[in-house]
Structures are given as structure tokens and as C-alpha cells.
C-alpha angles and dihedrals in degrees: 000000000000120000115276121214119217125185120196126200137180115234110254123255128298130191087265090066099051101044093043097238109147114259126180132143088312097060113067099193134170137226125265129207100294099051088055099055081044082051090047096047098047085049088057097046100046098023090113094046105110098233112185086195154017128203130178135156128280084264117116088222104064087047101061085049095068106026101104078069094050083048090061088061102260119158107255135184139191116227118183087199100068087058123134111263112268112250085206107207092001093066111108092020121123108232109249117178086265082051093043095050100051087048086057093050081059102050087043090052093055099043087049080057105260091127094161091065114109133162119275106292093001135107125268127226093257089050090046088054105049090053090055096055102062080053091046087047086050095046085047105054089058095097088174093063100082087161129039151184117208107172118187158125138320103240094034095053093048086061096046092047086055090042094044090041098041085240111155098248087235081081096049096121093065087084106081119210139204133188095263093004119162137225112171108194136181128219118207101196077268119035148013131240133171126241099176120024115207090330118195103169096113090060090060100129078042119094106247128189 
């Protein structure tokens, strides 16, 4: 089969992130200001890119950061399976120190390899995988789509990049992730490898930290 391009973006920032309030795939949040100048700026850079496609979550936010694309009349498609994990009682919170320390219990957990942990009434890394990979099986099938968009969320990314990568998920966190990030990857018929890591190059007149 030829190559196929994918490039995967984070959606861009909502009024959750900045305020540090806990959002996952219960909470269908939009984008504020900021993630629509981050929207804007990513448009300008990859406009002329001939995406055959363009995939994002269910979540209403990944969506508006990539709409100006689906206005050009590019194909685009809806998976649930690429949703963010669901962070169960903690969605909607906003992350105090008390919050913050029992989220880092959890990351610890997984990278200690206790991947089937999840917050109470959440998902799990291992349940979020395997929901990604029936997406994955369904982006992949499709042999006409040589270049593609998937825009869509921190945590979940971080658990496609290992899977795609063969990279054990306790070492999920290496991937680093930005509000409208960017890493461009390229699939052989066999394999993955990335060309651009969390690049943020096209947000250069955009405050990134």
C-alpha cells in the first residue's frame, strides 16, 4: 500500500483548561477564545495540505478546532472511540492540590504498570485502548486516504502514540502534548514513525507553555 500521512492534533483550549477544572468524555466543552486563535493559526499553516480526510472524537471540541478544514469540503467523520478517557467522579472538578495529588497517585500507578486503574467510575488506559483500536482498524481500512487530520484530546493521544508505536502504555507520558499540538506520522502498511513531535511551530505568534 502507499504511505499514509496522519496528522494528529490536540484539540485547542477551552475554558476547562485554563481554568484547571477536570474535562474528559463527559464533559462536551467548547473552545474559548484561545483555542480559537490556536484553531485559526493551525488553518493558516496546513490549509494548503490535501487532506483526504479528516477524523475527531465525538466531542464537540475537537471538532471546532478543525472546522475551517471541513468547511473547505473535506470529508469528515465522528469516531467515539477516539474520545478523551473518562476521568469518572473527578470530570467537571476543578483540580485543587488534594485533586492534584490523588491524580498523581494515579499516573504514578500506571506508569508503575497498573494500567487497569481508573478513577472512580472512569475508564482505564486499557479500556481506552482498546476502544481506539477498533477506530484506528476503521481509519486504517480506508487504502484511498493517503493524507489525514485526527484532531483530538491530551490523555487519549498519549494512549494512541504508545499503541501506534508499540510503546508499553506505562510510558505514556513520554508523549508530550499541547492544545493544537501537532505529530505528523507516517504508516508504512507496517509500522509507524514520527516526523514532527508536539509541534508547536505553527502557534508561534501564540503563547505556549
Amino acid at each position: 500500500m502507499k504511505t499514509k500521512k496522519i496528522y494528529l492534533i490536540r484539540h485547542g483550549q477551552t475554558e476547562f483548561n485554563k481554568k484547571g477544572i477536570v474535562q474528559g468524555s463527559g464533559i462536551d466543552s467548547v473552545l474559548n477564545e484561545e483555542g480559537f486563535r490556536q484553531a485559526a493559526s493551525f488553518f493558516n499553516a496546513y490549509k494548503h495540505t490535501p487532506f483526504n480526510k479528516i477524523y475527531t472524537s465525538a466531542l464537540q471540541r475537537t471538532v471546532q478546532s478543525v472546522q475551517s478544514f471541513i468547511d473547505l469540503g473535506i470529508p469528515h467523520e465522528k469516531l467515539p472511540g477516539l474520545n478523551e478517557i473518562h476521568w469518572g467522579n473527578k470530570e467537571g472538578q476543578l483540580i485543587t492540590p488534594e485533586e492534584n495529588d490523588y491524580y498523581l497517585s494515579i499516573t504514578k500507578a500506571w506508569q508503575e504498570g497498573d494500567i487497569e486503574r481508573c478513577i472512580e467510575g472512569g475508564e482505564s488506559p486499557i479500556a481506552v485502548r482498546e476502544r481506539q483500536k477498533n477506530a484506528l482498524q476503521h481509519i486504517l481500512a480506508k487504502t484511498d486516504e493517503d493524507k489525514i487530520l485526527i484532531c483530538m484530546h491530551g490523555r487519549a493521544m498519549r494512549i494512541l502514540l504508545c499503541h501506534l508505536l508499540h510503546y508499553d502504555l506505562r510510558c505514556m507520558d513520554t508523549f508530550e502534548h499541547h492544545n493544537l499540538g501537532l505529530y505528523l506520522l507516517t504508516y508504512t502498511g507496517s509500522l509507524f514513525t514520527v516526523d514532527l513531535y508536539n509541534d508547536l511551530s505553527h502557534l508561534s505568534n501564540e503563547e505556549v507553555s
